[in-house]
C-alpha positions in Angstrom: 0.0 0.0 0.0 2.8 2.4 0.6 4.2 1.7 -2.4 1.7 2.1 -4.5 0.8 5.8 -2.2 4.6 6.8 -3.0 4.2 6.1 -6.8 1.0 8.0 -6.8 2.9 10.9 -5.1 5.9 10.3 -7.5 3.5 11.0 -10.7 1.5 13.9 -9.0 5.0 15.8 -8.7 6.3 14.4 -12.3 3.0 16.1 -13.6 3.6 19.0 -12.0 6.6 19.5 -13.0 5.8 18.9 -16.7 2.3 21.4 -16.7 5.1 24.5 -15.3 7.9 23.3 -17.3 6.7 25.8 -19.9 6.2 29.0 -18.0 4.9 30.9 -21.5 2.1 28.3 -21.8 -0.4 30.3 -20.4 -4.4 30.6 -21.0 -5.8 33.2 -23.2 -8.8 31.4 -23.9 -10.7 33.8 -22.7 -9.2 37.3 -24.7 -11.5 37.7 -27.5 -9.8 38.7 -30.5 -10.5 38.2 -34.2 -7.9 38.5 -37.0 -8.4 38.4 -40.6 -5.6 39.6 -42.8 -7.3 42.2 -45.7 -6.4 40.3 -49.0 -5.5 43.8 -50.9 -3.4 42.3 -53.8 -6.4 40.3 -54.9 -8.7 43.7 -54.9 -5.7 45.6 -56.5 -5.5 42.9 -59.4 -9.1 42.9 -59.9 -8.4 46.1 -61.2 -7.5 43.7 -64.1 -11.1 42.4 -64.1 -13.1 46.1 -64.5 -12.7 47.2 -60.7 -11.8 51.1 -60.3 -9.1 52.5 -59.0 -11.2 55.4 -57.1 -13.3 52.0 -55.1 -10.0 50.9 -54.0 -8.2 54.1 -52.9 -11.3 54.9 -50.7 -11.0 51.2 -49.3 -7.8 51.9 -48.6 -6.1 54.8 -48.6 -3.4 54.1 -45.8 -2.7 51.1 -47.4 -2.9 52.1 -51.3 -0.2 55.2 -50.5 2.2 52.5 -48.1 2.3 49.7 -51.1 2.5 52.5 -53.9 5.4 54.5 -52.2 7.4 52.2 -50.7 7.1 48.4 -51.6 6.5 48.5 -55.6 8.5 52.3 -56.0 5.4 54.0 -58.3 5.3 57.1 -56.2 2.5 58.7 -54.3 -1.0 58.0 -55.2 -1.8 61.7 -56.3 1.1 61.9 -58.6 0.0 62.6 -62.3 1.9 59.1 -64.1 0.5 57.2 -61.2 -2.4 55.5 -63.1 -0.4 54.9 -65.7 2.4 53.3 -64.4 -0.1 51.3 -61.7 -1.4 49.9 -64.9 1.9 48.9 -66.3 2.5 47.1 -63.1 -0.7 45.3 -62.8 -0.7 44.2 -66.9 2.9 42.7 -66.8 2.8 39.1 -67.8 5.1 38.3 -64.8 3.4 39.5 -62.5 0.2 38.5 -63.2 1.5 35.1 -63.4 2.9 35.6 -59.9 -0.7 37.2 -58.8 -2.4 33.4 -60.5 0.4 31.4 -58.3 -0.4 33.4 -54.9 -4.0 32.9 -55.7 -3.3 29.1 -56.2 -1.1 28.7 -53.1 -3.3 30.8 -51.0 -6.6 30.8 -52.0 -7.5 31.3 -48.2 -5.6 32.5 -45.5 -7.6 30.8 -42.4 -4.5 28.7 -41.1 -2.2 32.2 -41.5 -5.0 33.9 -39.5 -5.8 31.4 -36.7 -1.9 31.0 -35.6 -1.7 35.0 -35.5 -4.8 35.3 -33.8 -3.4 33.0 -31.2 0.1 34.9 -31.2 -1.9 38.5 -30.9 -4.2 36.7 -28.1 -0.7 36.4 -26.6 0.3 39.7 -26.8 -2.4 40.9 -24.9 -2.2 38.4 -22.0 1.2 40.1 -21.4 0.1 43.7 -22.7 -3.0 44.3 -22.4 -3.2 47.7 -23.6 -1.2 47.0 -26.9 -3.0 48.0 -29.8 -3.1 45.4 -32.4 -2.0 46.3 -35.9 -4.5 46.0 -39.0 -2.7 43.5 -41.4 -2.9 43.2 -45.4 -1.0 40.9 -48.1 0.4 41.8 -51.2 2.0 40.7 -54.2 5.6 42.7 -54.1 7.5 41.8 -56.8 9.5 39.3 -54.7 10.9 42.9 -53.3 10.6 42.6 -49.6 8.7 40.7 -47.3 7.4 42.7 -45.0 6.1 46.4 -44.6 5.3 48.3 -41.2 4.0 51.3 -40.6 1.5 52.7 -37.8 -0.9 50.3 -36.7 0.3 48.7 -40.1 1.6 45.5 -41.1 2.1 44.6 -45.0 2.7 40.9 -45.7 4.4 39.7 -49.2 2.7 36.4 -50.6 4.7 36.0 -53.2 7.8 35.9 -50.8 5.9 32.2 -49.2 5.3 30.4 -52.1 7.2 27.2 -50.6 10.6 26.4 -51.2 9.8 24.9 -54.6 8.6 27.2 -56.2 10.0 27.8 -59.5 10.0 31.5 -59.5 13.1 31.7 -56.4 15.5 29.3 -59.0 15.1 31.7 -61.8 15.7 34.1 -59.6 18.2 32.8 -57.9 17.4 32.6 -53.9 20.0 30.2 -52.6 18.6 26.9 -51.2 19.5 27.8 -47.4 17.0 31.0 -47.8 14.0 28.8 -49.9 13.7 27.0 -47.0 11.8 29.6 -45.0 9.9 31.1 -47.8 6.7 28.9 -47.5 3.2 29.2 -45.8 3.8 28.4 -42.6 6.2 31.2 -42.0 3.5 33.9 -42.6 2.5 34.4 -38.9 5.4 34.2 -37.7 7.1 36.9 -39.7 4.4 39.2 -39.4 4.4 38.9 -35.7 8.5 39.0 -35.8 8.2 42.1 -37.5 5.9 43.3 -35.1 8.7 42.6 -32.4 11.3 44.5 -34.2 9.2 47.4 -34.5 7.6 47.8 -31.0 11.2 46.8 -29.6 14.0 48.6 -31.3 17.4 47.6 -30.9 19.3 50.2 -28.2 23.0 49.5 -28.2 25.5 50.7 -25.7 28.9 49.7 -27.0 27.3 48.0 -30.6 29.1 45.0 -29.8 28.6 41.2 -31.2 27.4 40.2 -27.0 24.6 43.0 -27.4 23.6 41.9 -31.0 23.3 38.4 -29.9 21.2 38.7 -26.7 18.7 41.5 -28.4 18.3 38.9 -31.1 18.1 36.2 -28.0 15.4 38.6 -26.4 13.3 38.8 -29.5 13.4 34.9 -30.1 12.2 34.5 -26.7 9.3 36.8 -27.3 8.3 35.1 -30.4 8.4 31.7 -28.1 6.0 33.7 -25.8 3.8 34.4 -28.7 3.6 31.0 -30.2 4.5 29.0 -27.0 2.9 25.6 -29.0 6.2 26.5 -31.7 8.9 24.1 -31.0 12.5 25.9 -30.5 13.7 25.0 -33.7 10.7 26.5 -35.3 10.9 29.8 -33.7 15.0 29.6 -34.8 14.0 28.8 -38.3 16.0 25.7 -38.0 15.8 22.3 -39.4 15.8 20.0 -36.8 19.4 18.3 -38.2 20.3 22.3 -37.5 18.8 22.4 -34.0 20.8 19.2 -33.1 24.6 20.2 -34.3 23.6 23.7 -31.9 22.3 21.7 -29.1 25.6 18.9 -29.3 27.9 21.6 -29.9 26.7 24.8 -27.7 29.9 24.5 -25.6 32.3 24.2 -28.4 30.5 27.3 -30.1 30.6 29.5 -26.7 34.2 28.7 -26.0 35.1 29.7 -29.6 33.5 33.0 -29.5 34.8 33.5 -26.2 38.7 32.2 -27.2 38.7 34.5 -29.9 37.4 37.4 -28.2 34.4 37.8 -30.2 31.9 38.9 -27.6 32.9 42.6 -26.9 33.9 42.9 -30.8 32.6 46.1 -32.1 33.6 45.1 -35.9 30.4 45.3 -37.8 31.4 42.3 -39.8 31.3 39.9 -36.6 27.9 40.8 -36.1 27.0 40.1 -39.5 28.8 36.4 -39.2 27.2 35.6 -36.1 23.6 37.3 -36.6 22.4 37.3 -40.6 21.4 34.3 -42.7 23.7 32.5 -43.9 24.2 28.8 -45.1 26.6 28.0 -42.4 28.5 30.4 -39.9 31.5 31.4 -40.8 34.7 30.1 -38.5 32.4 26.5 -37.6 32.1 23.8 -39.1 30.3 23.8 -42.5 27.6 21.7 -41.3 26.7 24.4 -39.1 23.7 26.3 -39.7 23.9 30.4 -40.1 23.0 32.9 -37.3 24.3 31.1 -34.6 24.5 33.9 -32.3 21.0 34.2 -32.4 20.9 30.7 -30.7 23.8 31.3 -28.5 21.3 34.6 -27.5 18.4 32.7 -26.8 20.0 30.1 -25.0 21.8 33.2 -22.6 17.9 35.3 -22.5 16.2 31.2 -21.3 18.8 31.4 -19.0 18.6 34.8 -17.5 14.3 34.1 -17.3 15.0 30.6 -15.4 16.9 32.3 -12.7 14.8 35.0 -12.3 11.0 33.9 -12.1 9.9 37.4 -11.2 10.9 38.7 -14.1 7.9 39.4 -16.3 8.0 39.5 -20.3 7.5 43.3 -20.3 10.3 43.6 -18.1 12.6 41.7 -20.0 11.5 43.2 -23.5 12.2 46.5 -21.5 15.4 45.7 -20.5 18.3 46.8 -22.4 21.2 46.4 -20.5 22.6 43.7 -22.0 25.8 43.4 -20.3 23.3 42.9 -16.9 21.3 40.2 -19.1 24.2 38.0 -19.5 26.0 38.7 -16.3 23.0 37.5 -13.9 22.1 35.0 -17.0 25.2 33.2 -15.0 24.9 31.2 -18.7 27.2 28.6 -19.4 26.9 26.2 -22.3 
């Protein structure tokens, strides 16, 4: 009987410990929020089809002037060539068959909208004031993938069309960079963007150790946002990627630290360490790119585990960096 009483106990506490083992898994069923993302490339392309440009200037005029000005370069929306160079745009063969293929690929964007609805239902568990942005795709000419501007968000289809997709060969988007331009990145670079916006990198001494645990700090609010993403997800990693990081984070942490990397104010470091890349530059080649972002994450999980009293809006506000890692007590 007391056996059976202990290994009652024993599971109670194993359960326990697995339901808080994820801290960011918390319960927003009851914030009501409902996001749909405004399809404006399909009503810009029915212009095609006999619709007017007036209708769709009044529909939206924030949004007409942002996508005219500065994603497809045609100038402001009251400029005397406009028309006439909107219709240029919208009768090229290209990209009309790029407007058929984002049609094809998303002829709906419900899955897009349900995980951002669940990431913005995050957002304001932890803020509830935040305003949440209106959001809009559009076709951009492969040009950039996302826009921002106040209480704006601008989301390139044609930029997720799945690492297949013929159009990033002929253009020539290496492999390592396909990999992310698909579907089920949508969400999650909208609401990265939305990060990157609302927190602004503030550097003290523009070093490679600041880079690396802003990036960390951003990482961990995306995880906070989509807690049901796995790690690698949220790094963008494959999971052959995620492993060489997790079997060698103590080989990576003494390299950076053995060449004096950390405290490096040489822009290019940063670059090594931080941007895409098919592999980081002084590892191994089977090493995946922005490494430091991982390394970052890894110090910001740290700093959070010691220091349960530490909210998310205290952390995102926090941009002492050389504090972050110093009571992160991190060590790979």
């Amino acid at each position: 009987m007391r056996k059976i009483t202990f290994g009652l106990l024993l599971l109670t506490v194993c359960l326990l410990v697995a339901c808080q083992s994820n801290k960011l898994k918390v319960d927003v069923s009851g914030i009501d929020l409902d996001i749909k993302i405004d399809r404006f490339e399909k009503q810009l392309f029915d212009l095609n089809k006999g619709g007017t440009l007036n209708d769709l200037e009044k529909k939206y005029p924030h949004i007409l002037g942002l996508y005219s000005e500065k994603v497809i370069g045609l100038g402001k929306v009251d400029d005397q060539n406009y028309s006439q160079n909107l219709n240029k745009f919208l009768k090229d063969s290209t990209m009309n068959l790029v407007a058929n293929r984002v049609d094809s690929v998303f002829p709906n964007l419900d899955v897009q909208e349900e995980e951002l609805e669940g990431g913005f239902k995050h957002l304001k568990y932890y803020y509830p004031k935040a305003e949440i942005p209106r959001v809009f795709s559009q076709i951009s000419g492969f040009n950039q993938s996302i826009v921002v501007d106040k209480g704006l968000i601008g989301i390139s289809l044609d930029k997720y069309l799945g690492e297949d997709c013929d159009f990033y060969a002929l253009l020539g988007r290496p492999v390592y960079m396909r990999k992310n331009m698909a579907p089920n990145r949508v969400a999650q670079d909208i609401l990265l963007a939305y990060a990157l916006t609302e927190f602004p990198f503030k550097p003290k001494s523009e070093n490679l150790m600041e880079q690396m645990i802003y990036q960390g700090k951003i990482l961990y609010f995306l995880q906070a946002l989509l807690p049901e993403k796995g790690e690698a997800d949220i790094l963008k990693y494959s999971s052959e990627d995620f492993k060489w990081c997790v079997d060698n984070e103590s080989h990576v942490w003494a390299y950076i630290i053995e060449q004096k990397h950390l405290f490096s104010t040489d822009s290019s470091m940063a670059r090594n360490y931080i941007n895409d890349a098919p592999f980081t530059a002084g590892m191994p080649t089977d090493s995946p790119g922005r490494i430091g972002t991982w390394i970052g994450l890894q110090i910001v999980k740290s700093y959070m585990e010691k220091h349960g009293e530490i909210s998310l809006p205290d952390l995102m506000q926090n941009d002492d960096y050389a504090s972050i890692l110093r009571e992160s007590a991190y060590q790979a």
